[in-house]
VEXROSE-582870 format. One record per residue: x, y, z of N, C-alpha, C in turn; residue in three letters. Coordinates in steps of 0.02 Angstrom, whole numbers, plus 50000, padded with zeros to 5 digits. Layout:
N
XYZXYZXYZala
...
//
This chain:
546
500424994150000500005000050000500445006250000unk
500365011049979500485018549961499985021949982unk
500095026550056499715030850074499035030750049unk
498785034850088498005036450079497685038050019unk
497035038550025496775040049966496685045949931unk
496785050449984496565056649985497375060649976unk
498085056549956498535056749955498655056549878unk
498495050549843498715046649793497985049349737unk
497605051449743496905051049686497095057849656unk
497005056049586497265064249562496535068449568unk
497125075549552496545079949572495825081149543unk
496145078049487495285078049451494775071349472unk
495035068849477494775063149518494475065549598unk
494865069049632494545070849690494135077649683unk
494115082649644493525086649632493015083349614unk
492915079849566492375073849551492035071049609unk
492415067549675492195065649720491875070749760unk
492295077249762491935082349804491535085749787unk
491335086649716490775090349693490135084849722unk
490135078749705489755073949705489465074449765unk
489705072549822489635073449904489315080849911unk
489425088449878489315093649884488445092849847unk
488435091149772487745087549746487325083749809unk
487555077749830487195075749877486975079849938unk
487425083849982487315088750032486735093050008unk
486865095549950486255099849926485385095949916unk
485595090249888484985087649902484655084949952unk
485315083249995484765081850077484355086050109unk
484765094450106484395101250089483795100350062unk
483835099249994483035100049965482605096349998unk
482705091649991482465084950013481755087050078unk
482125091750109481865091450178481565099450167unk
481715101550116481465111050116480885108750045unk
480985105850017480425105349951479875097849968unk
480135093049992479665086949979479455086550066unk
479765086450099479555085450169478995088350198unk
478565089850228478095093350278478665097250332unk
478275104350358478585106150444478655099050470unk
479185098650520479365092450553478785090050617unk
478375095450643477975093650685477245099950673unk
476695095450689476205101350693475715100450781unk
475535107550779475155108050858474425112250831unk
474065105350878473155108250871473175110150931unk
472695115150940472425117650995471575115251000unk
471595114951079470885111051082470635115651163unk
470005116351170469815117851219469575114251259unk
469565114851322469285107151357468535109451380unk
468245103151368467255104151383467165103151441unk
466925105651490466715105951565466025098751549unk
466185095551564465765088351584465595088951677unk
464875088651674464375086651750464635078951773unk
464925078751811464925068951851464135069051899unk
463845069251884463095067951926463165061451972unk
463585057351982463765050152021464095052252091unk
463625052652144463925053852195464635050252231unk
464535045152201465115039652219465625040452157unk
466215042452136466635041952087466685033352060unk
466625031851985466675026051971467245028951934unk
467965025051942468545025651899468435025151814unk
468075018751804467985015351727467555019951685unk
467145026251716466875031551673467175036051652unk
467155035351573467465039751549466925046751508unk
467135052751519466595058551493466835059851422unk
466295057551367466615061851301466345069851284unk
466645073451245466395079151245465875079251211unk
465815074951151465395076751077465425068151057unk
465015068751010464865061451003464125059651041unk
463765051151005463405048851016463285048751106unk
463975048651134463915047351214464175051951243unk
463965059151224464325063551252463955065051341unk
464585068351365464265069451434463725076651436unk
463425075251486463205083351518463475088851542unk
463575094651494463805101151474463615103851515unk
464145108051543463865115951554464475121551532unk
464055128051525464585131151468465295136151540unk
464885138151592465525139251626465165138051699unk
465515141051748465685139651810465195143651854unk
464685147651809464255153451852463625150251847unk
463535143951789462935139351767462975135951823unk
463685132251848463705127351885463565129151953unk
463735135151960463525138552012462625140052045unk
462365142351994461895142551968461395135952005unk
461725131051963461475123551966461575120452024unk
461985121852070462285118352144462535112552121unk
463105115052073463585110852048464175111452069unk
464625105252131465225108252166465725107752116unk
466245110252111467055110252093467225103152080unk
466995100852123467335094852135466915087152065unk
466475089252057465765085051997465955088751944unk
466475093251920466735095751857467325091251814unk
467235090251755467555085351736467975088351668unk
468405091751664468645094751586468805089751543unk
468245088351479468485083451434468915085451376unk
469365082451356469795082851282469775077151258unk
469595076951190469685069751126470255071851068unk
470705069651073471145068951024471085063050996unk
471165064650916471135070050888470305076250874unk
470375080750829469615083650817469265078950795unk
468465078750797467925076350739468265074450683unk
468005068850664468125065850612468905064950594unk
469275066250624469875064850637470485059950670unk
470735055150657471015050550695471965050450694unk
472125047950739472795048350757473075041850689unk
473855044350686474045037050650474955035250703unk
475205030050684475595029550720476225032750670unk
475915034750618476495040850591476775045250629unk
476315048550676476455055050711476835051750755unk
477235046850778477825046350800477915048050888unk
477555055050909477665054450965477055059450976unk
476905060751043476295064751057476495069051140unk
476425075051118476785080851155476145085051182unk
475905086951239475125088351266475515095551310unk
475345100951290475595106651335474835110451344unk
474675114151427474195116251451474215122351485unk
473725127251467473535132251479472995134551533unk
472985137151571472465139951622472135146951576unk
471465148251576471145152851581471045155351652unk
471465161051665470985161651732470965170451754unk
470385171751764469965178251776470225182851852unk
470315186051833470355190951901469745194351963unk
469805190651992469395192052035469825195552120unk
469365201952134469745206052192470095199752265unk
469265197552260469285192252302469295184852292unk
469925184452239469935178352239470505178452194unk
471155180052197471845181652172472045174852203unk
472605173052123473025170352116473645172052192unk
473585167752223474425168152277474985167952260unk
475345170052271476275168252250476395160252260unk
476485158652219476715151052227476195146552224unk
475805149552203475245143652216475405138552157unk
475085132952165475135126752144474645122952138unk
474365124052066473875117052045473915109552033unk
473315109052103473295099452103472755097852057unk
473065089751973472795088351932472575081251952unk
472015079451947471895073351946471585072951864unk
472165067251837472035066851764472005058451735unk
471695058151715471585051051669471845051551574unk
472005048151565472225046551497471595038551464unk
471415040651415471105031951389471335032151322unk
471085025251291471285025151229470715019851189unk
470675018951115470065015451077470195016551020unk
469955010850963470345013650890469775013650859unk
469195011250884468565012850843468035017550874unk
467435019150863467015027750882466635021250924unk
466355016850915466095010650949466225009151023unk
466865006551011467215002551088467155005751164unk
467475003251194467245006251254468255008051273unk
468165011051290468845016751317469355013051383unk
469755013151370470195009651368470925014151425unk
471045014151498471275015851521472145015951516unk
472405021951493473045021851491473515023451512unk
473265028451562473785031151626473125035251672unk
473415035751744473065040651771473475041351824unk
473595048051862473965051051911473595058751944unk
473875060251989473895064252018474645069952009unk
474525075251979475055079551969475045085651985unk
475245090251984475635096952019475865100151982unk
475555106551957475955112651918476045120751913unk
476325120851958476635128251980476245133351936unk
475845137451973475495143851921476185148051917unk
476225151651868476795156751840476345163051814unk
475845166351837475225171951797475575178851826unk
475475184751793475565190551787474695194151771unk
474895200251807474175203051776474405210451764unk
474275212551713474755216351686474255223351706unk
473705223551719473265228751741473185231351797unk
472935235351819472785235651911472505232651929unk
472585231351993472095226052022471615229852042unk
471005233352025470435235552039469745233152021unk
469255233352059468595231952046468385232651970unk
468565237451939468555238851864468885232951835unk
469595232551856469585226051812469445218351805unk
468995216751854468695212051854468435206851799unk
468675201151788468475198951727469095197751668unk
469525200051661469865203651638470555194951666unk
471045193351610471135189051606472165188551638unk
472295185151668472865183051680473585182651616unk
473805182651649474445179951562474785175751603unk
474465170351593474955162351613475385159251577unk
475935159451595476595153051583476225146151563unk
476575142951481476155136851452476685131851507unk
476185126851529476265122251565476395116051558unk
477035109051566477135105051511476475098251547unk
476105096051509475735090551524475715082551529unk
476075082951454476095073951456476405073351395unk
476625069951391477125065951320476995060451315unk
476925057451269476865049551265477335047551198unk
477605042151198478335041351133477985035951075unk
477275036151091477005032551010476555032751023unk
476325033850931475465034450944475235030150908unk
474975023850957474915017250911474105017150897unk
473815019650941472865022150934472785027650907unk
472085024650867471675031950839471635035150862unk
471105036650937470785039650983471205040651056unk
471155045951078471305047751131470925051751199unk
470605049951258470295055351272470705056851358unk
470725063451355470955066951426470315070051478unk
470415065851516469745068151587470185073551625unk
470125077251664470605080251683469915081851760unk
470315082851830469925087951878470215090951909unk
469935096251951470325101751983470105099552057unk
470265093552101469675092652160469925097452202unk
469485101652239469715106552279469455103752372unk
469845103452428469795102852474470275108152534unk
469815112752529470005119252593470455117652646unk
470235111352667470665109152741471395107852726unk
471375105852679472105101852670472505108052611unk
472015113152583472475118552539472455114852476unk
472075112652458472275110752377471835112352332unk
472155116752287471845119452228471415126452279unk
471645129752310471515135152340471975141352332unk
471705147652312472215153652300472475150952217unk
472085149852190472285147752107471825152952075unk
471365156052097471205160552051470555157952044unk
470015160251977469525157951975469515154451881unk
469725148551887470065147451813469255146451781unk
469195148751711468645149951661468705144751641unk
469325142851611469445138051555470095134851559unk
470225130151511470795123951501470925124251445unk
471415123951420471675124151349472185120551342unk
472345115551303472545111351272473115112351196unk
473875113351203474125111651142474525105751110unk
474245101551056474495092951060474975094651008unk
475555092951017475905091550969476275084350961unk
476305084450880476515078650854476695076750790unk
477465073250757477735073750722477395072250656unk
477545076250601476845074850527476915068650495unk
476655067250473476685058550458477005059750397unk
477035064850353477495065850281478055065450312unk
478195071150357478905070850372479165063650394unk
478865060850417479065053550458479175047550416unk
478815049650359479025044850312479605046150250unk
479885052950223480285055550220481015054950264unk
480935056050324481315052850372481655045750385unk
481175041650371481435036450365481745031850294unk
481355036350261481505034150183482245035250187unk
482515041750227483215045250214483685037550260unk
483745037050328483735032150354484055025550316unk
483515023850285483335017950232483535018450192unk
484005021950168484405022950113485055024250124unk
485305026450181485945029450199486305024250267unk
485845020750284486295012850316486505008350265unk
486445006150209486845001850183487385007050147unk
487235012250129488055014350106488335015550142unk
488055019950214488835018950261489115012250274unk
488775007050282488904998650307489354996250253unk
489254998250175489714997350134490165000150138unk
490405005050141490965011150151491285007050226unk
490965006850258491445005250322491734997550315unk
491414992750293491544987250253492304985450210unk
492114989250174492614991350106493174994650165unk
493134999550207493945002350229494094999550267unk
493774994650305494094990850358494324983950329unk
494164982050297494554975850242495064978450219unk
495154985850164495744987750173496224990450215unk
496064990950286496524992050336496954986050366unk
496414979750359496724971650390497114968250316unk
497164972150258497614967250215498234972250220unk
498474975950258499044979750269499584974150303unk
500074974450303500444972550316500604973050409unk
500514979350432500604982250498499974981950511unk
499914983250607499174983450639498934991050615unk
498294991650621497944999350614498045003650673unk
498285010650636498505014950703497915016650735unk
497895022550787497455024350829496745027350754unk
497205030150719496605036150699496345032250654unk
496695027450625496155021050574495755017450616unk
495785016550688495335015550735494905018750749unk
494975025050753494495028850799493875031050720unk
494195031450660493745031750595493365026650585unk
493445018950605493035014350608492665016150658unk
492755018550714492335016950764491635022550752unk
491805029350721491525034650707491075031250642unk
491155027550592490625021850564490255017550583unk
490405014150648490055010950689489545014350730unk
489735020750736489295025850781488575028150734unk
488845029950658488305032850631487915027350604unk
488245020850579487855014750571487385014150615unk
487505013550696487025013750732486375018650725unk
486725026450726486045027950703485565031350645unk
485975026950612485625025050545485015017950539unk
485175014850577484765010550566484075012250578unk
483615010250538483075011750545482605007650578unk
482455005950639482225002750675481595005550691unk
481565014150689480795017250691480325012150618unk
480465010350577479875005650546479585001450590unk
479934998850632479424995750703479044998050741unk
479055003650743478595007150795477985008850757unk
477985008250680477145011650651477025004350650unk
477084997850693476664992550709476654990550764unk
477014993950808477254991950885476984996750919unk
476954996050972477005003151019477315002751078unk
477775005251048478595005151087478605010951087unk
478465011751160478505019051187479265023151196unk
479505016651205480545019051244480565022651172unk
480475025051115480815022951037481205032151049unk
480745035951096480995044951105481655043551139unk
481775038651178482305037551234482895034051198unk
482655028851170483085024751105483635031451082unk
483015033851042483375037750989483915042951024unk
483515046151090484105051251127484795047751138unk
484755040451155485395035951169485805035951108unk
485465034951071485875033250982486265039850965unk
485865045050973485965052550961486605054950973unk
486675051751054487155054451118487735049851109unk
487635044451090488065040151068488775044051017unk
488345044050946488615045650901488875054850904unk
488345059450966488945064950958489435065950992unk
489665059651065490085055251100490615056051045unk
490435051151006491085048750958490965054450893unk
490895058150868491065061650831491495068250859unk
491315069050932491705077650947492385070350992unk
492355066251002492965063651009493465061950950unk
493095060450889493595058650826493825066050798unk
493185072150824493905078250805494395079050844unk
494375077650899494915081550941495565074750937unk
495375068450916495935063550912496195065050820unk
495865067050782495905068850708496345072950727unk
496355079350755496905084450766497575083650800unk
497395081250846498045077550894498595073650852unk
498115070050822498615066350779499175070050734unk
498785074250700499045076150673499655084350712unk
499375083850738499785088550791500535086550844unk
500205082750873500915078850918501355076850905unk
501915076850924502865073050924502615063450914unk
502885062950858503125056550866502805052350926unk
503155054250962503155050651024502765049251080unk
502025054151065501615054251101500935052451056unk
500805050550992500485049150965500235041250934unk
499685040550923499435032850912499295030150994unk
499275034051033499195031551087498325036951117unk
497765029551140497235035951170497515038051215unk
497725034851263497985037851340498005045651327unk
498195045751285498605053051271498005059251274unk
497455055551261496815059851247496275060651281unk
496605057751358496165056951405495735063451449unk
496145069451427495935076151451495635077451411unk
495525077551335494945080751297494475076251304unk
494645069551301493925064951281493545063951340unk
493845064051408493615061851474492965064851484unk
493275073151478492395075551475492115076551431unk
492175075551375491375073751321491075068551344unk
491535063451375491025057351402490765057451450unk
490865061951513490595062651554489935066151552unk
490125072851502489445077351483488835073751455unk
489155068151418488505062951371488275059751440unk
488705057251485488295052951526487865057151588unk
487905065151579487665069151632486975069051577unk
487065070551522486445072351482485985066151478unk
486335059151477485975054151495485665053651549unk
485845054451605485445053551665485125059151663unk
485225064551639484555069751630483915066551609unk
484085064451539483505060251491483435055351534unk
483565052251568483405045151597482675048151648unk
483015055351680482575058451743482065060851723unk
481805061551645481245062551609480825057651591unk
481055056151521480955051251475480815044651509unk
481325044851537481435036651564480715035651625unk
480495040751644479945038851706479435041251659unk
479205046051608478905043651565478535038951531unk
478985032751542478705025351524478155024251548unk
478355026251612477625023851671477155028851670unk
477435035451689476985038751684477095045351642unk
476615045951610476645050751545476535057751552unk
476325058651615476125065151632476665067951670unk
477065065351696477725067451732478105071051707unk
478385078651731478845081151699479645083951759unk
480105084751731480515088751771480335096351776unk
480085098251738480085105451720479425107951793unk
478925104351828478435105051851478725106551907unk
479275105851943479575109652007479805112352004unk
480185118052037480755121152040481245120452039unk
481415115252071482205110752083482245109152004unk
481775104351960481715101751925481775106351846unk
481315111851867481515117351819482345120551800unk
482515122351883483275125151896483695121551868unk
483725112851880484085108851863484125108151779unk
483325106951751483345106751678483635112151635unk
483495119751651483865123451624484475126051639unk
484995122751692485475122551700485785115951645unk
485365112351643485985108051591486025111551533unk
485315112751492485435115151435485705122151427unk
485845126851471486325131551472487165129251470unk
487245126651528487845123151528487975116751452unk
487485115051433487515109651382487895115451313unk
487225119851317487665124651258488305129751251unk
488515131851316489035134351335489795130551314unk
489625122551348490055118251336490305115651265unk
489665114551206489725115151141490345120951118unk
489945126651143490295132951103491045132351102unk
491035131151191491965130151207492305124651163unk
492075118451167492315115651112492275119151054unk
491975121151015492085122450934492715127450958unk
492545132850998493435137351013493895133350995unk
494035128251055494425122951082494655119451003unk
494305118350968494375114850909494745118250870unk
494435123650867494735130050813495345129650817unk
495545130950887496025131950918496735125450893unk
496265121150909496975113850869496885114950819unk
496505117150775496545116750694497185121050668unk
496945126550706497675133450704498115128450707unk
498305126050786498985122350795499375118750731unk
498895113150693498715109850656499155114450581unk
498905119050576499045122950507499745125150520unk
499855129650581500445132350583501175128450602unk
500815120250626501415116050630501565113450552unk
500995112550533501085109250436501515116250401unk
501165123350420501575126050378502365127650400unk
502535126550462503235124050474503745121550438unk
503285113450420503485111050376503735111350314unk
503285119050285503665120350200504315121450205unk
504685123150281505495125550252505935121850212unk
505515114250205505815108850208505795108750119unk
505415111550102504995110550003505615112649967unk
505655120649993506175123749951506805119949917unk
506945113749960507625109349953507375103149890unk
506835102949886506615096449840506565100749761unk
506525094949728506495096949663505645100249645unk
505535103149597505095107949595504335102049575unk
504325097149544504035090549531503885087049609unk
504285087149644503935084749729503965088849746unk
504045095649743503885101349811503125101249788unk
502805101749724502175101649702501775097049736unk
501945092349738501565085649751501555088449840unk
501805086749856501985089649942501515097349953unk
501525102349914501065106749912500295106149911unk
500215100849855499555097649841499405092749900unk
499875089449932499565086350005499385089950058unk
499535096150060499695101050125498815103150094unk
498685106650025498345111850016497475107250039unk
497715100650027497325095050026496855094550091unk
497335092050147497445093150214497125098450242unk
497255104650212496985109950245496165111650223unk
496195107850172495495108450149494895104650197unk
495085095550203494665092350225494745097450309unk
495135098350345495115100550384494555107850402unk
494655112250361494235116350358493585114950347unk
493195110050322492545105650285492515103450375unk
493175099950399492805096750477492575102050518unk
492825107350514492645115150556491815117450531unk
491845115950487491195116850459490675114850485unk
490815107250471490255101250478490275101850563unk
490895105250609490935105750667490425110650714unk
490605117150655490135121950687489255121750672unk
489085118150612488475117550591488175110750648unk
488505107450653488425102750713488195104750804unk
488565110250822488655113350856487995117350862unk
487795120850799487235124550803486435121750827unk
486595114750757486205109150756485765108950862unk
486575107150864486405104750971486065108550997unk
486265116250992486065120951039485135121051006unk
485015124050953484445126250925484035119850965unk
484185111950946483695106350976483595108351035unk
484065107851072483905109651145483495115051180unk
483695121451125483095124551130482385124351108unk
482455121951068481675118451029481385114051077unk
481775109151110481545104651165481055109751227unk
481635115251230481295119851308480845124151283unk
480685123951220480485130851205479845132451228unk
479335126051245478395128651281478765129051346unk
479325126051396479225126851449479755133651474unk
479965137751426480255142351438479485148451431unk
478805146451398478405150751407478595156051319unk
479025156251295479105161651248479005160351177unk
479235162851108478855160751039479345151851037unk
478755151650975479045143250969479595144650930unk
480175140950940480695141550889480495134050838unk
480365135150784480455131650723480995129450670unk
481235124250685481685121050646481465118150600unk
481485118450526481225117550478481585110850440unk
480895108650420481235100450396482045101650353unk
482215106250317482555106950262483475104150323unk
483245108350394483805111150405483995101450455unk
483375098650455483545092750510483965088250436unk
483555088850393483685082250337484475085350324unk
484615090750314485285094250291485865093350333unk
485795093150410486135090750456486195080550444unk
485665079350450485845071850434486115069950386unk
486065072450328486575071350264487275072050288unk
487185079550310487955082450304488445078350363unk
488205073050430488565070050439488725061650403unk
488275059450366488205054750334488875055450286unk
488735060850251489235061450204489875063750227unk
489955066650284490645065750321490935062250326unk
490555057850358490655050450365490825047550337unk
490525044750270491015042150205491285046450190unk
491545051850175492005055250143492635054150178unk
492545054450250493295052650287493425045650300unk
493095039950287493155031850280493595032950204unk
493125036050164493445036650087494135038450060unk
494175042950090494985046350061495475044750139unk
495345042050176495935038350239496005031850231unk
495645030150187495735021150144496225021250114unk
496645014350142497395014050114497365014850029unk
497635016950007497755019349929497985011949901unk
497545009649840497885002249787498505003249762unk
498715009749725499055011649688499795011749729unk
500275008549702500805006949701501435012149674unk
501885011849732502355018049719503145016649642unk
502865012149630503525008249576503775013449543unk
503355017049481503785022049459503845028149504unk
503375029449545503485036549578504085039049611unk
504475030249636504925029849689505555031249639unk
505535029449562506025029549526506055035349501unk
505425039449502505525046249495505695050949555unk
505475049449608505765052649666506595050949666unk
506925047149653507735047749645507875048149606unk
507595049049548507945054449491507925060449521unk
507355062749559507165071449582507665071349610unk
507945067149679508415067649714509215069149674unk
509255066249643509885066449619509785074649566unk
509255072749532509345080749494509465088949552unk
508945084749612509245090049661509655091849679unk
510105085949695510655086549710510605087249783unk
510195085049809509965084949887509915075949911unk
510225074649900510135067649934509975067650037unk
509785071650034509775072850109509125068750151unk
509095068950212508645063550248508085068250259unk
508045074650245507525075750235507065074450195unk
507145072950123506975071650069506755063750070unk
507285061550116506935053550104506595051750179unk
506405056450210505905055650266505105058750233unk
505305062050185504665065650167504215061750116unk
504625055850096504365052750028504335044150050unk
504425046250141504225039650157503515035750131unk
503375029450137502765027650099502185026250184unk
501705024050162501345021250221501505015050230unk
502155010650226502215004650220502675004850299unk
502995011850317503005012950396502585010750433unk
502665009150494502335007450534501985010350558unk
502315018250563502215024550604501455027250586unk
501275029150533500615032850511500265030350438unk
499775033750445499205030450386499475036650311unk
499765042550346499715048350288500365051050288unk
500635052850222501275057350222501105063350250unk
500545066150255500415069450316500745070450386unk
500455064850402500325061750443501215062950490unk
501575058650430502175058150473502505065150455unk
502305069450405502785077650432502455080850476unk
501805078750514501755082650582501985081250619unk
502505073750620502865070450674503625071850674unk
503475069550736504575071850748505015070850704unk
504985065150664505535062750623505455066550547unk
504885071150546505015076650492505505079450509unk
505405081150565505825088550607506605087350610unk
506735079650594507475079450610507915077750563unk
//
């Protein structure tokens, strides 16, 4: 073997490859900005005040709003009043989806955020801190027929956050709150048509619950859930882009084991960075539009965390390599201060998700965000989560510099070769600096990628506008590491092509130079060294230098 690929392929040969990969990037772009749907849509629903007339609570009754079996209406709280109807015989119904409308297990996951209506009254203000107790039921049914079908029910707790932006005077009576949206329930598949939410407010004076909340009018309801175009788009992409990475990684790791020598660190750590996106590439969501495999939100965060584990570790070992003495390189040990904490941060962000998602399973209505501790804590990671990003891309920048200004060190060395290999040696350097700059890229668009999700994740429980990430920009990110991916399996694949005449032309150069010197024949070493995969590779190392 003779060096890399990305060494040995002429240049027209490698514009070809890079336009191609640049073609593809652009169409993962379209892909997701012209054929896709928005990646998620949210209905709003109002909830119907349902009468329980059953002095004794029966659990197995469920109230529909509308429909053949709808319950007994009343339109607000002054009727019920009216009627010697307590607080406590009020039942707020929601059916997801609308009339004539049914769920599919396209929509992938189901996201329930809730709103208080609630009125100002002199004598009867919202308290500081007060805290609404929910007693809520979940059911489920795939036909308008069946009988309803129990799927969670709990008792939950959610901090009022209201402002009243008016005076508090007799005049303004009536006159409406501005409440903080509240997170409700998530569920990670939607394997049923039908959905319906009972919800109550039971109020008991003695014990303080649901007291000093104000005098709430109404309930409001926003469901969100992923579009079934997009989801199938999504997976189509998926479903197409695991067997060519599986080939690509295939193909370079066969040519790494017919080498003569073992594979160094960074032909390691490039397999392993194929093994990462293989993983989540696989398309295993085709099981869930027949399953209802709820873990599949938690799955995917694992796969996610996995692979940006091993990708912000293969830059900072990609650079190193190429950065360090001889003597400290091909070795991880060496990389135990940069990589230690990316792994630690993935496994802090894991037990975050675990402290959600993961109790989720059981119960769907559970959130972190619903306490304080829980709030403080959640938006402390994702502050700290994005802070930590940024420092890395610096941090990165930062070895890339190193990276350039140790390679361009190296030209003192050109001037001495004949003008036929100082070229070639120019064309490896200009090469080098290229893919490198493309990793800064794919680094910082990555980077952005993190922060924006994370905010998209907080964005109802931060209360402020929705931030929208648009299909174009998710499908464009998944390309653009896909095709990283093979592109750096591709051109770090030991090269076929054989040095026979090159070597006979390199000592003619020598001799026409008239430089027979050990610089010249350290520089035109082959990859048949033990030392490194790239002539690169070994002039960032000591034995250029000497």
């Amino acid at each position: 073997m003779a060096g890399a690929i990305i060494e040995n392929m002429s240049t027209k040969k490698l514009v070809i490859v890079g336009v191609t990969l640049l073609l593809f990037q652009a169409f993962a772009f379209m892909v997701g900005g012209l054929i896709a749907p928005s990646p998620t849509t949210a209905v709003h629903y109002m909830a119907t005040k349902c009468v329980d007339t059953v002095k004794h609570r029966q659990d197995s009754k469920w109230f529909m709003p509308w429909g053949p079996n709808q319950c007994e209406k009343i339109r607000s709280f002054d009727e019920a009043m009216a009627k010697k109807i307590e607080a406590n015989n009020i039942v707020f119904a929601v059916h997801i989806p609308l009339p004539n409308k049914e769920m599919s297990p396209w929509f992938q996951f189901m996201l329930v955020i809730l709103q208080f209506d609630i009125a100002f009254k002199v004598y009867n203000q919202i308290v500081d801190g007060s805290v609404v107790t929910i007693d809520v039921g979940l059911a489920y049914r795939d036909d308008s027929i069946s009988e309803w079908t129990e799927m969670a029910h709990s008792f939950e707790h959610r901090k009022l956050n209201c402002n009243f932006t008016a005076a508090k005077t007799h005049e303004n009576e009536g006159r409406y709150y501005e409440c903080d949206l509240l997170p409700f329930m998530e569920v990670g598949s939607v394997a049923h048509k039908y959905y319906l939410l009972n919800i109550r407010l039971p109020v008991n004076e003695r014990k303080k619950v649901n007291v000093g909340i104000g005098e709430i009018k109404d309930i409001r309801l926003v469901s969100i859930h992923q579009n079934g175009g997009f989801t199938k788009v999504w997976f189509a992409m998926k479903t197409f882009l695991t067997p060519s990475i599986l080939i690509i990684m295939i193909w370079y790791w066969r040519r790494i084991t017919l080498m003569s020598r073992p594979p160094v660190l960074l032909e390691k750590v490039i397999f392993a960075l194929g093994i990462s996106m293989t993983f989540i590439n696989i398309p295993v969501e085709w099981f869930s539009v027949g399953f209802n495999w709820t873990w599949m939100l938690l799955f995917g965060d694992i796969r996610q965390g996995i692979f940006y584990s091993m990708l912000l570790s293969f830059w900072i070992i990609f650079c190193g390599e190429h950065l360090m003495d001889q003597t400290e390189r091909n070795r991880f040990s060496v990389y135990w201060k940069q990589v230690g904490p990316i792994v630690f941060g993935s496994f802090c962000l894991f037990i975050f998700d675990m402290c959600e998602r993961g109790v989720q399973l059981t119960n769907p209505f559970y959130s972190i965000w619903a306490s304080d501790v829980g709030t403080e804590l959640a938006m402390a990671f994702i502050i700290v989560a994005g802070i930590c990003a940024c420092l890395y891309f610096l941090f990165l920048c930062f070895m890339v510099f190193q990276v350039f200004r140790n390679i361009s060190g190296k030209r003192t060395s050109l001037p001495a070769m004949s003008k036929a290999r100082r070229l070639h040696y120019e064309g490896l350097i200009f090469r080098f600096k290229f893919l490198m700059l493309v990793t800064l890229t794919c680094a910082a668009m990555t980077v952005i990628f993190f922060i924006i999700s994370q905010v998209n994740e907080g964005h109802w429980h931060w209360g402020e506008h929705t931030v929208q990430v648009n299909s174009a920009f998710f499908t464009g990110i998944y390309g653009m590491w896909n095709l990283y991916v093979f592109a750096i399996m591709f051109l770090y694949a030991p090269s076929h092509k054989r040095y026979g005449d090159e070597q006979t032309s390199g000592q003619c150069i020598t001799g026409d130079a008239g430089a027979n010197s050990g610089e010249d024949i350290q520089l035109t070493t082959t990859i048949t060294h033990v030392d490194g995969p790239t002539e690169i590779y070994k002039m960032t190392g000591k034995e250029s230098q000497e």
